[in-house]
C-alpha positions as CSV (number, residue, x, y, z in Angstrom):
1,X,148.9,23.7,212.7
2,X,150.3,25.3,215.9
3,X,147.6,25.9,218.7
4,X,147.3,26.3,222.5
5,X,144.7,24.1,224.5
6,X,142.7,25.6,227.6
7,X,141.0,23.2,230.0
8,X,138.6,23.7,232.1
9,X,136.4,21.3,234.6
10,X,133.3,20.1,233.9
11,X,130.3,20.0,237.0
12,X,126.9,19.0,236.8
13,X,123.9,21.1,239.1
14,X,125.0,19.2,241.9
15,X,128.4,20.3,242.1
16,X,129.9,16.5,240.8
17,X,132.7,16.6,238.4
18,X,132.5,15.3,235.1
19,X,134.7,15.7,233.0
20,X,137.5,18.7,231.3
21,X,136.7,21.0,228.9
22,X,139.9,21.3,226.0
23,X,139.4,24.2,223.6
24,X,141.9,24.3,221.4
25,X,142.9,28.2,220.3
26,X,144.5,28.6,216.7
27,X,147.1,31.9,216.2
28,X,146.5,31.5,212.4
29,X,142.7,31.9,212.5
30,X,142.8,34.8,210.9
31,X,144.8,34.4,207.9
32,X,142.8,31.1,207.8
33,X,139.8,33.2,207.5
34,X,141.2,36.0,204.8
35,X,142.1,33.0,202.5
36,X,138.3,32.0,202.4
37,X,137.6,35.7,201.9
38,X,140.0,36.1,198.8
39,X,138.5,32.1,197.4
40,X,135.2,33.6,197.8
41,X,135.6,36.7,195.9
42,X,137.6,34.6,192.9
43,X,134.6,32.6,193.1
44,X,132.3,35.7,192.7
45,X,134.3,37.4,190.5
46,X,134.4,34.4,188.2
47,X,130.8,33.4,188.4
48,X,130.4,37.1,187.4
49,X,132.1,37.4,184.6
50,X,131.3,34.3,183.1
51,X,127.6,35.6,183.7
52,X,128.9,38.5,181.6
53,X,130.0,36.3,179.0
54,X,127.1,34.6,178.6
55,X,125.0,37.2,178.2
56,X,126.8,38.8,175.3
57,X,127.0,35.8,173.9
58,X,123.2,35.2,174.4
59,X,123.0,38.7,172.8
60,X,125.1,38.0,169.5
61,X,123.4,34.5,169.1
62,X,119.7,36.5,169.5
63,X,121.0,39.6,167.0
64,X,121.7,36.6,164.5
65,X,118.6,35.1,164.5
66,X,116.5,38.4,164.8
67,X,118.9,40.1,161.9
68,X,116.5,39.1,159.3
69,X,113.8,39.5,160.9
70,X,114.5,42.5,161.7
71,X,115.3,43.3,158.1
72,X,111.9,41.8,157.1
73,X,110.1,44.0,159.6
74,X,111.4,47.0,157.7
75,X,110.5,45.5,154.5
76,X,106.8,45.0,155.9
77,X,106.9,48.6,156.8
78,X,108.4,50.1,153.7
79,X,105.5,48.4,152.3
80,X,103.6,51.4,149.7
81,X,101.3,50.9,147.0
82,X,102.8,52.5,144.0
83,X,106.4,51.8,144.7
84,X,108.8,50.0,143.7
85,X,109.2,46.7,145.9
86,X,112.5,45.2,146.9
87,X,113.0,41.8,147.6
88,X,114.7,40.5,150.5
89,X,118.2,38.0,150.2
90,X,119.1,36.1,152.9
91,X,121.9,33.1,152.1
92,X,120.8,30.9,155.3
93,X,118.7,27.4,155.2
94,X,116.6,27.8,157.8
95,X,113.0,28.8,159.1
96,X,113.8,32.2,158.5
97,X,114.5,31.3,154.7
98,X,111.3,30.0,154.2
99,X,110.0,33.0,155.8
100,X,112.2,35.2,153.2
101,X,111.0,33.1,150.6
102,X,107.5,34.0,151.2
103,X,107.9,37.6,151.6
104,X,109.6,37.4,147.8
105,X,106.5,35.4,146.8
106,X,104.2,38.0,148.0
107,X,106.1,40.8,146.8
108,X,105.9,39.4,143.3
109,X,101.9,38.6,143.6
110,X,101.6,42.2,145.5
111,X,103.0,44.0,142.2
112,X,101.2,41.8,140.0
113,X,97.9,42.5,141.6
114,X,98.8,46.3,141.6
115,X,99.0,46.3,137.2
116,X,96.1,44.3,137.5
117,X,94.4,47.1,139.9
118,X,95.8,50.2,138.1
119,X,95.1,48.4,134.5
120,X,91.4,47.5,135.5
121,X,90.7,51.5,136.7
122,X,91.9,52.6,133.7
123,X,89.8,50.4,131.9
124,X,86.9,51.3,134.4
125,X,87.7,55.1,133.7
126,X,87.9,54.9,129.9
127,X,84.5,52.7,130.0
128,X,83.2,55.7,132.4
129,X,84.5,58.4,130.2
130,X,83.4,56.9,126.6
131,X,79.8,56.3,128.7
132,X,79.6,60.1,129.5
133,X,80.7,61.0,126.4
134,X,78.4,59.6,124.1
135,X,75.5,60.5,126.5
136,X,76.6,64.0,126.0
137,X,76.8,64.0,122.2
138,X,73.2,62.5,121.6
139,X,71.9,65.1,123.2
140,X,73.2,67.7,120.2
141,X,72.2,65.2,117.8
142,X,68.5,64.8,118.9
143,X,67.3,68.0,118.0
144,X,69.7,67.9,114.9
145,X,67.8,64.9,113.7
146,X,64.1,66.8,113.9
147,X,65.3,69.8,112.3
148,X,67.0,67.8,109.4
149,X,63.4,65.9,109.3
150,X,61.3,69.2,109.9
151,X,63.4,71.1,106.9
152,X,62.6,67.8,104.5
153,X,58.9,68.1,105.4
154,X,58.6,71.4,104.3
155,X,60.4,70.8,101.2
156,X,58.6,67.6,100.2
157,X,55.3,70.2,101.0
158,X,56.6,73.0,99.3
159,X,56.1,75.3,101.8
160,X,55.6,79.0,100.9
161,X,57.9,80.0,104.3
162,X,60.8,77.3,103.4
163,X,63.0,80.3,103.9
164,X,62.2,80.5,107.3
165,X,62.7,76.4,108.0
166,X,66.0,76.8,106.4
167,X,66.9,79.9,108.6
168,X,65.7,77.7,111.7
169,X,67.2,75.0,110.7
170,X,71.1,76.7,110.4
171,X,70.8,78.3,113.8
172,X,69.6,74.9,115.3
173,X,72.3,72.8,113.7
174,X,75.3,75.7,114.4
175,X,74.3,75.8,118.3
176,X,73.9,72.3,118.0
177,X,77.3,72.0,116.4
178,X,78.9,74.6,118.9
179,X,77.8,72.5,121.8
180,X,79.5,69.4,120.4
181,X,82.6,71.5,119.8
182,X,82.1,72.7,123.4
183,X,81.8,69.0,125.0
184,X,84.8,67.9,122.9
185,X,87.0,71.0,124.3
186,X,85.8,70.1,127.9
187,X,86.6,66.6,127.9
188,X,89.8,67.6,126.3
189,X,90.8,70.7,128.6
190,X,89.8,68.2,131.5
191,X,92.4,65.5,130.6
192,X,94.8,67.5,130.0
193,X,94.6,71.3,131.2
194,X,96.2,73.6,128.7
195,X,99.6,74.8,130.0
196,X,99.6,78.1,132.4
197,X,100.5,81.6,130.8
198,X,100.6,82.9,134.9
199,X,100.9,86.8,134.6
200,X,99.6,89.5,136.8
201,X,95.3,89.7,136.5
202,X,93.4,92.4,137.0
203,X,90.8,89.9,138.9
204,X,88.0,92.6,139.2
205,X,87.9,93.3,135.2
206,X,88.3,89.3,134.6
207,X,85.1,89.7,137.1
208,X,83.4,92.6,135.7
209,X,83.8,91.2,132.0
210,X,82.0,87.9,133.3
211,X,78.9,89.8,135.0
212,X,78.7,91.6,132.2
213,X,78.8,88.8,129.5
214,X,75.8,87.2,131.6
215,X,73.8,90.2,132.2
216,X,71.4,89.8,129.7
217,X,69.8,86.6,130.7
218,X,66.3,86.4,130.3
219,X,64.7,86.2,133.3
220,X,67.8,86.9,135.6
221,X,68.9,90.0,137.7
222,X,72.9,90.3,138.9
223,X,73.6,92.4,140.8
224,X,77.2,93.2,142.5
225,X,79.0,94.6,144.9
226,X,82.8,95.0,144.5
227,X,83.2,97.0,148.0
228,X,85.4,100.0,146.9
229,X,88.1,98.2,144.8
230,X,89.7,99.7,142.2
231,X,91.7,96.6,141.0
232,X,92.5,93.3,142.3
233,X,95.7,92.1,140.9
234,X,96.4,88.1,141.2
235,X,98.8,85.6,139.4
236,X,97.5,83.4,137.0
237,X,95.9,82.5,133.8
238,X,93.5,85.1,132.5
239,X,92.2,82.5,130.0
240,X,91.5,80.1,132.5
241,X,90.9,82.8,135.3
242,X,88.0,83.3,133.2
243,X,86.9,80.0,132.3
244,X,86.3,79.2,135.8
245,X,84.1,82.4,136.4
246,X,82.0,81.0,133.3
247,X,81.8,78.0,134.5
248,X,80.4,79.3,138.2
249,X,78.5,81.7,136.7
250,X,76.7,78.8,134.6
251,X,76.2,76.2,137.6
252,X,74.3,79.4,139.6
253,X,72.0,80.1,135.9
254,X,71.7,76.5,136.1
255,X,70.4,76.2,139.5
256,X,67.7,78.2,139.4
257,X,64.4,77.2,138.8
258,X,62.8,78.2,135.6
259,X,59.3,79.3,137.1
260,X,61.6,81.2,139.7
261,X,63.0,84.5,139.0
262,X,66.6,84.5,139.2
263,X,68.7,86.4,141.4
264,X,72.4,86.5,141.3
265,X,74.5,88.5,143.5
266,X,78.6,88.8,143.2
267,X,80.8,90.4,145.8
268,X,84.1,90.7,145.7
269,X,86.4,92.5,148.5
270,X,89.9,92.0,150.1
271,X,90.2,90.0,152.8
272,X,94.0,90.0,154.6
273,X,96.4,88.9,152.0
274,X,93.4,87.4,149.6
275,X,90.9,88.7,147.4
276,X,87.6,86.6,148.2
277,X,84.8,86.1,145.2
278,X,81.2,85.3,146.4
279,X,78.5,84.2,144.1
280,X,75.4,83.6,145.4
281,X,72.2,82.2,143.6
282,X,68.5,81.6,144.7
283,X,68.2,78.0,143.2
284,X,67.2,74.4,144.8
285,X,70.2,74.7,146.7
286,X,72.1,71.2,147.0
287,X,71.0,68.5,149.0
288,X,72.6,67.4,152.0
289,X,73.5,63.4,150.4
290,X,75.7,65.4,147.6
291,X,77.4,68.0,148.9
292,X,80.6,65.8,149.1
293,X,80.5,65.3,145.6
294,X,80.0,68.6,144.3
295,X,83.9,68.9,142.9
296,X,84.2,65.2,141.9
297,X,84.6,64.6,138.2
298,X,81.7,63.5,135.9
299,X,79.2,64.0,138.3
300,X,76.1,66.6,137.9
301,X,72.8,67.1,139.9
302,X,71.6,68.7,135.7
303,X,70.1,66.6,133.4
304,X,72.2,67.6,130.7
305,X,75.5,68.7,132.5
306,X,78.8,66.9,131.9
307,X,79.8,67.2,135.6
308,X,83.2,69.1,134.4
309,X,82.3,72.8,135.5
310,X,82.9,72.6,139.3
311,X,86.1,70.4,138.9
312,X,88.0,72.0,136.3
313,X,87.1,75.1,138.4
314,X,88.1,73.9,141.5
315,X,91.5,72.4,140.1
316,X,92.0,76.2,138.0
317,X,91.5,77.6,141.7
318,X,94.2,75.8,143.3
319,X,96.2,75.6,140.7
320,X,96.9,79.2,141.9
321,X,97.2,78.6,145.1
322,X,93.7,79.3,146.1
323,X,90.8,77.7,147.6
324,X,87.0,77.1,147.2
325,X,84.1,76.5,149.2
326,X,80.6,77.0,149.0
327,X,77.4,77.2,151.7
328,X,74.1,76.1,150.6
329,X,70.0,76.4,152.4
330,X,68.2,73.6,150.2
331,X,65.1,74.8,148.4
332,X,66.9,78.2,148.9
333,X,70.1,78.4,147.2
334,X,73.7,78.2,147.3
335,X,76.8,80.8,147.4
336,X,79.9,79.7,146.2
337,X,83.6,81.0,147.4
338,X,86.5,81.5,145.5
339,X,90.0,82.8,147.6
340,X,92.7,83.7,145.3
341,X,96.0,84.9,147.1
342,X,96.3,88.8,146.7
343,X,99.3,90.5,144.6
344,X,98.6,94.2,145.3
């Protein structure tokens, strides 16, 4: 390379030469110094892309490996008792086979444990069921039995009134008779609720016919308070519009003390875009422990109830697109609610 030298002496402090000074100047320098420039860029545009690279590559490589895991993680979440599981398939021989391999083994033990589950309710429901059913119809057959042993007493006697044990004895065994029929049509109408003829009520005569079917209860006063209404038109069932009154109507009778004079009072009045039933009763009210269970099936604070009344009533209710409630003072009684979407 071409270059032009300078010199220049060289004294110590006290003035006493030394030696010359060469410093060699180069024309190219700077061309020197962009060719390092542009190798140092190549060298960072390079190391950059090969960073690239590797991260992509890094990326597919992960994807790959996470693919089925990923797909097992939906699996997992997919995961729903009562449907229809799907097994995972995944060609590969490695960890993650043995981890699909489990996830198929479990799959197949899940649904066999769910049969098992849903075989051993029904079971435990039928057991439940044929329990509260045969409770129910010994009850009728008790006082069947006496009156069958009472009538053969005063026949073996010869009583002189044997007209009157045999008139006795055929009301006994026909109520008797009429309350199995009655437990047989509840059980039945609770399995399987009899299909909907839904037409336009009059809910204030379905109302009116029920208050006055009950009025003349011994030892009960009903009184009622329809606010001004002159009809109260809903969609529905009248049959089982009707059933469900009965069956309120009877848990409120039911309530009530017999050493307590009953009091019954039904309102019934439009409230925005429903009509809204109240019966209220002066019973024992409903303790504070049961109050959840008031609507399940089969279950009864009564002695002698079947536990059907509330829930068939309930699932009537909703059935057209209504809602009930109830409020309830222990030792004071309970008012129940009934909201039926209005039609008018």
């Amino acid at each position: 390379m071409s270059f032009l030298s300078a010199y220049v002496p060289f004294a110590n402090n006290e003035n006493r030469f030394l030696a010359y000074l060469n410093l060699p100047y180069f024309t190219r320098q700077n061309v020197l110094s962009a060719e390092v420039s542009s190798l140092v860029v190549a060298v960072v545009n390079i190391s950059i892309l090969l960073i690239l690279l590797s991260t992509a590559f890094t990326i597919f490589v992960a994807n790959q490996i996470t693919r089925p895991l990923s797909l097992l993680q939906l699996k997992f979440s997919e995961i729903e008792l009562g449907k229809k599981y799907e097994k995972v398939e995944y060609k590969g021989s490695d960890e993650i086979a043995g981890l699909v391999k489990e996830y198929n083994r479990m799959v197949e033990e899940l649904e066999k444990n769910i049969d098992l589950l849903a075989r051993s309710e029904r079971e435990s429901a039928w057991r439940e069921m044929a329990k509260q059913v045969a409770h129910e119809i010994k009850n009728p057959l008790t006082p069947m039995k006496l009156s069958v042993q009472h009538l053969e007493k005063a026949w073996d006697q010869k009583a002189e009134n044997f007209e009157d044990y045999l008139k006795r004895f055929i009301k006994t065994t026909s109520e008797q008779i009429d309350n199995l029929s009655f437990i047989a049509t509840a059980f039945s109408n609770f399995a399987m609720m009899p299909r909907e003829n839904n037409e336009m009520v009059d809910f204030l005569e379905v109302v009116n016919n029920t208050v006055s079917l009950f009025s003349n209860e011994d030892n009960v006063e009903i009184t009622y308070d329809y606010h001004g209404l002159a009809k109260a038109h809903v969609f529905g069932d009248r049959e089982q519009l009707s059933r469900m009154l009965v069956n309120l109507f009877k848990n409120a009778l039911q309530a009530i003390p017999q050493e307590r004079k009953g009091r019954i009072r039904v309102g019934l009045k439009h409230s925005g875009d429903s009509y809204v039933l109240m019966i209220s009763d002066n019973g024992t009210g409903i303790p504070e422990q049961l109050k959840q269970k008031m609507f399940e099936p089969n279950f009864t604070t009564k002695s002698s109830g079947m536990g059907l009344g509330l829930a068939m009533s309930k699932k009537i209710i909703e059935n057209m697109g209504g809602e009930i409630s109830f409020e309830t003072v222990e030792g004071q009684g309970s008012t129940f609610f009934v909201r039926l979407p209005s039609r008018d």
